[in-house]
N, C-alpha and C positions, 0 to 999 in steps of 0.2 A: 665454503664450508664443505668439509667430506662428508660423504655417504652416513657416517654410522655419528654425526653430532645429535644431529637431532635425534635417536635412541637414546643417546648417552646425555640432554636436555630432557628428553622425558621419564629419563629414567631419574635422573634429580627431582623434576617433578613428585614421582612418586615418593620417593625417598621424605620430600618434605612434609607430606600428609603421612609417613609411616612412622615416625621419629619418635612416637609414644608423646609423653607430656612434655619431654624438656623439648621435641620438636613441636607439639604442639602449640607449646607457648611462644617459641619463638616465632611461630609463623602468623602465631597470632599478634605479636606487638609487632612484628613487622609490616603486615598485611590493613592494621588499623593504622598507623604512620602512614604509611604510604596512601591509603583510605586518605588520611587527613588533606595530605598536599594535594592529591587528585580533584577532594571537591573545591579546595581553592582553586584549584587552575581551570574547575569548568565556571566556576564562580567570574574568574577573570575573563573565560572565552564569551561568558555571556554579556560582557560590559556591552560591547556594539552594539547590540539588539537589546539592552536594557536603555541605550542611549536616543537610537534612533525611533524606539516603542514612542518615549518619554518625548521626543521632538517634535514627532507626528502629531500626540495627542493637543500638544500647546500649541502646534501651528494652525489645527482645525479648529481650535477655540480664539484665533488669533480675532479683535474687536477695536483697532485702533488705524485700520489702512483706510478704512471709508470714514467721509464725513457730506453724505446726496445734501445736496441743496435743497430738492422739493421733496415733499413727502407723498409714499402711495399706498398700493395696497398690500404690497410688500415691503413696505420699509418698518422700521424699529429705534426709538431712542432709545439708548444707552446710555448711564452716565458709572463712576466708578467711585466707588465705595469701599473703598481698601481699611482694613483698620488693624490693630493689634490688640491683643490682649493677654498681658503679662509676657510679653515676652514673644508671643506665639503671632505670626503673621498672618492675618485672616484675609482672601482676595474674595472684592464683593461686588457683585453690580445690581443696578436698578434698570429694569428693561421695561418700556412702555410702548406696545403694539400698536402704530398706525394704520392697518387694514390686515383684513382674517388671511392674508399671505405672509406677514410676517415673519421674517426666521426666529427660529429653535437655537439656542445653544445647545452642542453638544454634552450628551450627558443627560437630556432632558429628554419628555418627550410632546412637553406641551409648555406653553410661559406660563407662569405663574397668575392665578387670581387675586385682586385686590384685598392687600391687607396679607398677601401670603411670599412662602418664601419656601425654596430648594435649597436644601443642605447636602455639604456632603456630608460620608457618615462620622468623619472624625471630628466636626465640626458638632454634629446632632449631638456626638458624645462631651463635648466638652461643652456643650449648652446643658446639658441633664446632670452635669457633674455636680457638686457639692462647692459653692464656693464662687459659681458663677453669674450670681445675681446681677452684676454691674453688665455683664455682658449680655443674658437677655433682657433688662430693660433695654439697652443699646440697641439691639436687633427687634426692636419690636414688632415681631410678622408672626405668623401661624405657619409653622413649619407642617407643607404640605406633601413634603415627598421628597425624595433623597437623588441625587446627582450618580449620574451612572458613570461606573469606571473613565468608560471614553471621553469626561468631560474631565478626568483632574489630570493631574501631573503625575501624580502617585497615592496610595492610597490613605497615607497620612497629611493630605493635602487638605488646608481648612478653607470652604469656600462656601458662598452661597447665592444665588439669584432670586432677587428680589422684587415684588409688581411697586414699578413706579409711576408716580403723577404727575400732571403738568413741568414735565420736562423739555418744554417748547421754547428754544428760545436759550434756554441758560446755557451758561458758558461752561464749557468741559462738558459738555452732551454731544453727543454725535450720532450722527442718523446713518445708519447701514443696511442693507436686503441682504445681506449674506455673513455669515461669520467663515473666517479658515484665511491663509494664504497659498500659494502657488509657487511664489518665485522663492529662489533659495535665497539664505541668509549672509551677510556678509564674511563667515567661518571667522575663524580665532586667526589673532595676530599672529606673526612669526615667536615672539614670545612666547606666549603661551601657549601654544603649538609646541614650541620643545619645552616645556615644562608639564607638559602630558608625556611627551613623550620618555623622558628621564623619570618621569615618575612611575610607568607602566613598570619600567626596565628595573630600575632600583626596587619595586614591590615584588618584582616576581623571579629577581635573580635569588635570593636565601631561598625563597620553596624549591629551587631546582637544589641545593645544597641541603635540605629537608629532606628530601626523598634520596640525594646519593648515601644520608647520613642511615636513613630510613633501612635499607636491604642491606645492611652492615650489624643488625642487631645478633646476638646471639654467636660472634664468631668464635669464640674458644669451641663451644660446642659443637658449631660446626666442622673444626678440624678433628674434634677426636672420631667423629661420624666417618669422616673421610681417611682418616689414617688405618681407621678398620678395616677400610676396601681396599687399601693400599695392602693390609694384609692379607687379604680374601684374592688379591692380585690383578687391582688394577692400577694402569701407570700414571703416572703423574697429569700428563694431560686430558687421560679419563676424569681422577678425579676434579681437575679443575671446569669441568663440564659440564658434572653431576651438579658443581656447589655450583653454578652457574642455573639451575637447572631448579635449584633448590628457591634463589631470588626471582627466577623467572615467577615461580609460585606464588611468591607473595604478592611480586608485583605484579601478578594478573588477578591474585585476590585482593590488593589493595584495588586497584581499577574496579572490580563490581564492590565492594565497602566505599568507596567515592563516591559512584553512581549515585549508590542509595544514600549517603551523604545530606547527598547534592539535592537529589531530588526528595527528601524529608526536610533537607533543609527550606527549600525554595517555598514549599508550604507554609512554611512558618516567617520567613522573610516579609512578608504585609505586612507584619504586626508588628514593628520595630521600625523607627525613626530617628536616625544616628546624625544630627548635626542639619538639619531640617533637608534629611535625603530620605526619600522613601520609594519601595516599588516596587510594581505588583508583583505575584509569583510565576502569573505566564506570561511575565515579559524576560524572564531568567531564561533562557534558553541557549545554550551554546551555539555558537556558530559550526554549522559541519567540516569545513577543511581545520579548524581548531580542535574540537572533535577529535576526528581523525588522526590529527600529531599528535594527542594526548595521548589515547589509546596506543598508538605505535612505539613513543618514544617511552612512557611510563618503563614498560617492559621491558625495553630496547636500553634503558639505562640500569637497569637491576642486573640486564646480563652484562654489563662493558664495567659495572661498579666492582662486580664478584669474580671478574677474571684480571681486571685491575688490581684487587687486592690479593687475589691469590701469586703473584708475579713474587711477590717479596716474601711467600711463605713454602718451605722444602717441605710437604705432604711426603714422610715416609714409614713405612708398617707398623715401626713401634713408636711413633711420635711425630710430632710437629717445629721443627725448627725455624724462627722467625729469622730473617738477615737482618738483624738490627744493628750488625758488626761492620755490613759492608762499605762504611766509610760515609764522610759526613757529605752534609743534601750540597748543590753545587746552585751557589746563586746568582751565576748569568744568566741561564736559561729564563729562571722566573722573573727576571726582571724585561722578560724581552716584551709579555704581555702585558705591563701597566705601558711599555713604550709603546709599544703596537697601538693600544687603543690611543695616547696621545695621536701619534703620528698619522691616524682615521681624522681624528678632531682638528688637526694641526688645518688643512688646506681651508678649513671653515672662519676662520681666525676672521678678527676685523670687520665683525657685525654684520657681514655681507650674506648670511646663509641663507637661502627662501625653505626653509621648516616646514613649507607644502608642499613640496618636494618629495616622493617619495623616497629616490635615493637619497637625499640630504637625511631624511628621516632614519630611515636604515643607516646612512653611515654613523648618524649622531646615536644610534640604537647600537651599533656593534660597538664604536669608543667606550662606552659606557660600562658594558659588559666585557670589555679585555681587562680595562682600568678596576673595574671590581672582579673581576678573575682574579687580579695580582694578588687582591688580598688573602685569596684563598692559598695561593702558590707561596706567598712569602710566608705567610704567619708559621709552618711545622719548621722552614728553617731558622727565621727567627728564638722560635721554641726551643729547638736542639743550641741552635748556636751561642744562645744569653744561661739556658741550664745545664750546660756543659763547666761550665764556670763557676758554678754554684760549688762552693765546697761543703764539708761536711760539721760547719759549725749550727748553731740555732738547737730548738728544746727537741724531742723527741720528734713530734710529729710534724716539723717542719724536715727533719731527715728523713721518714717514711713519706713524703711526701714529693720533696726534689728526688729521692732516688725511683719512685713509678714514675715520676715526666722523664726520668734519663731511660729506661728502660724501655719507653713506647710515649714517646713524642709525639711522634702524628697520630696517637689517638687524643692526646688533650689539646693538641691544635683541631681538629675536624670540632671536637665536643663545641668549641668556642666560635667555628666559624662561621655557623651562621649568623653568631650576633655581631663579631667585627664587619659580615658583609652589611648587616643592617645598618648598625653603625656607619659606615663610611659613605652609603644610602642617602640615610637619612643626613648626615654633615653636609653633601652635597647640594642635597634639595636644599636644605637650609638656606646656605650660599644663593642658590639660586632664585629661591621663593626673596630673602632677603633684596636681591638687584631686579627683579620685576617687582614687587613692591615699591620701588621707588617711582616706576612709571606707574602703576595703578592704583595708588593709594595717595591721594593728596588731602595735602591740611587744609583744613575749611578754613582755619582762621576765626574757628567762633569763638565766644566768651560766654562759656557755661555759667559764667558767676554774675554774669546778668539774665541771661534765661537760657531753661533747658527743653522748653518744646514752645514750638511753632503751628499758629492754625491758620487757614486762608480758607477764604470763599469767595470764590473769581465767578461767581454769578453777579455780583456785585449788588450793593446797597448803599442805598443814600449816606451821608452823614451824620445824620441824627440816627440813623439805624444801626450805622457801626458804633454811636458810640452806648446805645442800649445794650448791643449785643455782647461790649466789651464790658459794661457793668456785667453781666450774667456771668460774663466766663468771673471778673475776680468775684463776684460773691461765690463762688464754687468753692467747696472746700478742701482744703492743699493748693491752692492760690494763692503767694503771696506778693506777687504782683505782676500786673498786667500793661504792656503798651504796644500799641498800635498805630497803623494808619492807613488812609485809604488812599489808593494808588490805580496812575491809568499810564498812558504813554500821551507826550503831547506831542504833534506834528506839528512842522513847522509851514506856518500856510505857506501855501504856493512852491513848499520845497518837499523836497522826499528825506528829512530828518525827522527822529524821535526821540525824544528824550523822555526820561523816569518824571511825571507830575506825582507829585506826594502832598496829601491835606491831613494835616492835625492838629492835634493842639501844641501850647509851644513847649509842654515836657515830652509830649512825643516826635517831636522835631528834635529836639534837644537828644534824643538817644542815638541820631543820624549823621549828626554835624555839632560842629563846637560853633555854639550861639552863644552870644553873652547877652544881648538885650532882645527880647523878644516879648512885644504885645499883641494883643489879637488885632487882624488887619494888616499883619507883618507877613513881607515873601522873602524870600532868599533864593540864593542862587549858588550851588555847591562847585567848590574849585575842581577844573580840570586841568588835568597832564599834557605833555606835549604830541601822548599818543593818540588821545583822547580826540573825539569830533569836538568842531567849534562849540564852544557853551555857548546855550540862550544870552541874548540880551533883554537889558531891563526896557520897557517899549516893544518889545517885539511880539509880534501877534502868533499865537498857537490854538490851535484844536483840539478839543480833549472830549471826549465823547460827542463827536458832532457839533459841539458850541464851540463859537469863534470866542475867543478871550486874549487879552491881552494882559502881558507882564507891567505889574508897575513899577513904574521908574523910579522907587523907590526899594526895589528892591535892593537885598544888602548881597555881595558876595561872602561866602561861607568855606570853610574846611571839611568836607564830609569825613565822617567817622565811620567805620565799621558798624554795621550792625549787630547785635547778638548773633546773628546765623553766619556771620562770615561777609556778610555782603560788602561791598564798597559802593556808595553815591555819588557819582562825580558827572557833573555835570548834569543836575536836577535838579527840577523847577520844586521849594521847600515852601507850599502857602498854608495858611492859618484861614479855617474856612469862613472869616470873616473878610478876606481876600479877594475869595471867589465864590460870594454869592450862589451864583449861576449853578456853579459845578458842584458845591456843597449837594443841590439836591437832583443831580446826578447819580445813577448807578456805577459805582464806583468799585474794584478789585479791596478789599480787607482781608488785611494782613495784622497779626498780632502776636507778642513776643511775651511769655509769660514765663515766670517765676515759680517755681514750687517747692512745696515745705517740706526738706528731705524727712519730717515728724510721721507726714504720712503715705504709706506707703501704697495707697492705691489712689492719689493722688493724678497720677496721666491718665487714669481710667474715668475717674471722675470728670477731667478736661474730655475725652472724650466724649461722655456720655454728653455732655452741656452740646458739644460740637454736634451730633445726631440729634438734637432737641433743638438748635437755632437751623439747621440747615441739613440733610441726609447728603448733599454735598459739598459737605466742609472738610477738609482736611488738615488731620492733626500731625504732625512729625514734631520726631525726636531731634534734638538741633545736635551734630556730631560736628567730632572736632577734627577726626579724619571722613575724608569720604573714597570707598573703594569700589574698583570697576566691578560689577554684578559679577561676568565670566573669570575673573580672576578669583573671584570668594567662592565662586560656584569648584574650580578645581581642587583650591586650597582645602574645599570640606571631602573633596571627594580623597583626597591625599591624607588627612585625618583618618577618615575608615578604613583607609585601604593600613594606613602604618600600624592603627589598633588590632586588626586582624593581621596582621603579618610577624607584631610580639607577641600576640596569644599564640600562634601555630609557630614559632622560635623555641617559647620558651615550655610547648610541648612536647617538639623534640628534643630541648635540652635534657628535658624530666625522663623521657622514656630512655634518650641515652646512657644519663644517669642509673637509672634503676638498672638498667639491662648490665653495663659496666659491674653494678653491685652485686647483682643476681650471678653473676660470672665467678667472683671473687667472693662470695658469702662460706666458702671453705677458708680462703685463708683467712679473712675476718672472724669467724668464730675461730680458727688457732689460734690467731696473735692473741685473743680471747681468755683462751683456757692457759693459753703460756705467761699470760700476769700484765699483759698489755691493759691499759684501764681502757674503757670506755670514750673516754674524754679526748685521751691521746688523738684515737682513732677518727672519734669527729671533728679535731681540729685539722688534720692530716687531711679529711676530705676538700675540707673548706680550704686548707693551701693548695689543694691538690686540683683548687677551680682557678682558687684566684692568680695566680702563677701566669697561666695562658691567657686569662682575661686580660690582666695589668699588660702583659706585651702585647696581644690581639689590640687591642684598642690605638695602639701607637700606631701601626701602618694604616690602620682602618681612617685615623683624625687625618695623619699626612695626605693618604691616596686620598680620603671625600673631600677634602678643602681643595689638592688640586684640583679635581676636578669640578667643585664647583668652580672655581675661578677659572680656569678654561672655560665654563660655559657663558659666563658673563664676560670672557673676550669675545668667544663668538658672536654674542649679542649686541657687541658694541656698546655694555654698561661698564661702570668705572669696577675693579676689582674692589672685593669688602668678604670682612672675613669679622662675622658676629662673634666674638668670644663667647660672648653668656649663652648662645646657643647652643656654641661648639660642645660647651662643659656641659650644661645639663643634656646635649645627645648622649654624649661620653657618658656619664653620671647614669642615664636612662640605661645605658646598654647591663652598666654594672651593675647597677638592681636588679635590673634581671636575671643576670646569674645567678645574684645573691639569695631572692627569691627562688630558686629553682633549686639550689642546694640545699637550703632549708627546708624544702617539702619534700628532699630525696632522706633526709636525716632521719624520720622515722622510721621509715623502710631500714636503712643502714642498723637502727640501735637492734631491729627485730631479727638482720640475720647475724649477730654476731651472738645469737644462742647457742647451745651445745648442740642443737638439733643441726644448724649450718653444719657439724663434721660428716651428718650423713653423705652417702654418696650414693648413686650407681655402679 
């Protein structure tokens, strides 16, 4: 850079703050735009340190690595009490102190007294809320004090610790001196490791196309600005220095409007709970080498955006000549960056990639972004080269309409690209989310139309006790029917086998296996596979809680059936506890499969509350008919928030590009006006004047995202699949958006095509 740029940068500078109101407004919708993209990207720098806050605080509260044998003066039962309500997943434990050294959970500062219980605060609040009676009878404790940050996950996290009793002994209790882990965690599969990693990249390539769209606002006027100086006599490369000068301005007042953004936003961030994600405001904190790029590059692209565009405009004393002549866009070049990013992705091919890898990471991070570059490279030649073609037929406003896209093309290709890059984003992930889905989402194989929630209580009780208990639950109301049975593992004496013992009655046997004759005093024995360990024999002796028993040799073999919940029985000892005496009064594992009256709809609440009333640990589940990996659900929400904010800040720089375009043009719209043009013309003319570039934008955006998700599920080694119904409603999503965006600019449009629009400066 020579001596006299930076004068001739700051003399732009100044220029931008001198420019009276039409400069002041421009530097004001530029400066809030660019504001806009800035506090997303500190929003995104602060992911790391919102992730790793969030990791800590669960790892210190971790309560399932210890289970001491003896108890001391420091030790603690624990048992867990997790429940729902309406929807909302409540995590709960019962903690009962063996000597005055006992641990603290985090969050706390003392255990709970009997009869009482620590909430968190979003819990406190939906216990006082209107409507939550099922749920404090459920919690029956005396809320004695509230759970400190460092004990939740986030601050929308619903939880509470509760003083328990005679938890000695029962099953699912576990005795520990310490809560927290040390050792690191098994990290994310290769899979999902690059489906974070395509998601970061896809989220945050449109805001870099946000902010180049962003220091582009207001450009007719900035050329007359400049064509001034050309008259006052400076040259061309002065002026392209000053308007350089002028972006720098925004973009270093967009940068402190982000800030402050950022940091009013972050405040307010507690209080919002998007897809059961929440978290705190001082865990938002950018990382400093992110930081730092931000602040450099913000700037650093306002001035490469303004001397970019200035390349293709003649700045001379009495006017502004665009080259819009100089022949049409050339489409080798642009097609070298969709190849380039293959040809990154290409050596990965054949599911071999390790995605922990940093370089692997970075290369699958550059592919990604040449491959959605291309969309931004192809879509203006696309534009130019399908509306070159367009003739001069259709109603008025479809010719006012095709003749501004022939006239300046690459500006109704930029207007549109950050949503085709969304678009072709989002296509991808799709792709992608759809072929990881296939490994972490499996069919249970339940049968919701014989029951839709399951309860167990592995402390275990006799058989006369399970079957009171299963009276209690169906008299509950929204119960319409209830089966069960009581269940242990038998060992085979004298061998290291175990097989499923099941005791019921014989309609509850019958929901297991296909029985035809079944009396009380009847055993079965269910068929097993070739994969399967050797089934029991009838005669042979097994162990079931401690008692030696023996199978009668009347037992029948059997076909097991599916459970309600998905299960499969094969190769289980099926007796009627007129069978087994002995074991009937036994402490026995109950399990039950209940039925509900879709009539009422608080209904599982009510099976809950029965379940806190026979047992504080009993546990009730929803029986699903898919089951999905935790960390796979956990991305998939985070990829939800991250898409909703990224078509809210889309389709505000759509809106602002809009207006600004309008605010440009608001002369010759009030002429075509006063020259007998109607009103109606004019708005349909805008409205062709979107959809033109969207209808083609969308076509490279569909081809480029589908390849590349199918390139990414090569790499992975999953079979190639291409969702139609996805594909179209991305596509479909994309074009709402526009559609919405133009129809909020149309007001604006009807008010400047008054007679007051002919004023001028």
């Amino acid at each position: 850079m020579s001596p006299g740029r930076p004068r001739q940068l700051a003399f732009g500078v100044w220029l931008a703050f001198r420019g009276g109101v039409t400069g002041w407004t421009r530097l004001a919708l530029t400066a809030t735009a660019v504001g806009l993209g800035v506090a997303f990207l500190l929003l995104a720098a602060s992911v790391p340190n919102l992730l790793s806050a969030r990791d800590a605080r669960e790892s210190a509260r971790v309560d399932y690595l210890q289970d001491l044998d003896r108890r001391g003066d420091d030790t603690l039962l624990l048992g867990r009490v997790d429940t729902e309500f309406h929807g909302v997943a409540i995590r709960g434990r019962l903690l009962q102190p063996e000597g005055p050294a006992a641990p603290v959970p985090p969050g706390l500062t003392a255990l709970p007294g009997p009869g009482e219980m620590m909430v968190s605060p979003a819990l406190a609040e939906l216990l006082s809320a209107p409507g939550s009676e099922l749920l404090r009878a459920r919690l029956d404790y005396r809320v004695a004090g509230r759970i400190g940050d460092e004990g939740l996950s986030g601050p929308g996290e619903f939880a509470f610790y509760a003083a328990g009793d005679r938890l000695a002994g029962k099953s699912g209790v576990q005795r520990l001196n310490a809560f927290g882990e040390t050792g690191q965690g098994d990290g994310l599969n290769p899979r999902l490791m690059l489906l974070v990693v395509v998601a970061f990249v896809v989220l945050l390539a449109p805001v870099v196309i946000f902010l180049a769209a962003a220091v582009r606002f207001g450009g007719e006027s900035r050329d007359r600005r400049l064509a001034a100086l050309r008259l006052m006599g400076a040259d061309r490369r002065m002026t392209r220095w000053y308007a350089a000068g002028e972006a720098l301005a925004g973009g270093l007042l967009g940068l402190a409007i982000g800030t402050v953004l950022f940091l009013a936003g972050r405040r307010l961030i507690g209080r919002f709970t998007l897809w059961h994600i929440s978290v705190f405001p001082a865990d938002a904190r950018p990382s400093l080498p992110l930081t730092v790029t931000i602040a450099v590059a913000v700037p650093a692209l306002a001035v490469v955006v303004s001397l970019g565009v200035l390349r293709k405009v003649a700045v001379e004393p009495l006017g502004v000549v665009r080259r819009a002549g100089q022949g049409r866009r050339r489409l080798w070049w642009r097609l070298l960056l969709p190849i380039a990013g293959l040809a990154l992705l290409a050596p990965l091919f054949g599911g071999r990639a390790d995605t922990h890898g940093q370089l692997t990471q970075v290369q699958v991070g550059g592919g990604v972004v040449l491959l959605l570059a291309g969309v931004v490279t192809l879509l203006p030649w696309l534009v130019e080269a399908v509306v070159r073609r367009l003739g001069g037929g259709g109603g008025l406003s479809w010719q006012l309409a095709v003749r501004r896209i022939q006239m300046d093309s690459a500006s109704s290709a930029r207007l549109v690209s950050g949503v085709a890059v969304a678009v072709a984003g989002a296509i991808a992930l799709q792709t992608l989310v759809a072929g990881v889905r296939s490994v972490s989402v499996q069919d249970t194989g339940a049968d919701l139309s014989r029951a839709q929630v399951m309860a167990s209580l592995d402390e275990g009780v006799t058989f006369t006790e399970a079957k009171e208990i299963t009276a209690r639950f169906a008299a509950t109301p929204g119960v319409r029917s209830v089966t069960g049975n009581a269940t242990s593992i038998a060992l085979v004496a004298d061998a290291d086998q175990g097989m499923p013992f099941i005791m019921g009655t014989c309609a509850d046997l019958r929901e297991i296996a296909e029985i035809a004759r079944c009396r009380p005093g009847d055993a079965f024995i269910t068929i097993t596979t070739e994969d399967d360990p050797e089934p029991p024999r009838p005669g042979q002796r097994v162990v079931v809680e401690g008692t030696t028993w023996t199978i009668p040799a009347t037992a029948t073999p059997v076909k097991g059936e599916r459970s309600p919940d998905g299960g499969a029985w094969r190769g289980a000892i099926l007796v009627t506890p007129e069978a087994a005496a002995d074991l009937a009064a036994k402490p026995l594992r109950l399990l039950l499969y209940l039925g509900l009256d879709p009539s009422e709809p608080d209904a599982v609440e009510l099976v809950r509350n029965t379940a806190a009333e026979v047992s504080p640990l009993m546990r009730v589940y929803g029986i699903q008919e898919v089951q999905v990996d935790d960390r796979f659900a956990g991305i998939l929400r985070g990829i939800l928030v991250g898409t909703v904010a990224i078509l809210l800040l889309i389709g505000t720089s759509m809106l602002a590009t809009t207006l600004d375009q309008l605010r440009e043009r608001r002369a010759l719209l009030a002429t075509l006006t006063a020259f007998g043009v109607r009103r109606a013309v004019l708005t349909w003319a805008t409205l062709w004047q979107m959809a033109v570039p969207v209808a083609l934008g969308l076509v490279p955006a569909a081809l480029i995202g589908t390849g590349l998700g199918l390139a990414l599920l090569v790499m992975l080694g999953l079979p190639p699949h291409v969702g139609v119904a996805n594909l179209l409603l991305t596509v479909s999503a994309g074009a709402g958006l526009v559609t919405l965006v133009t129809l909020a600019s149309l007001p604006v449009q009807l008010r400047l095509m008054r007679p007051e629009g002919l004023r001028t400066e």
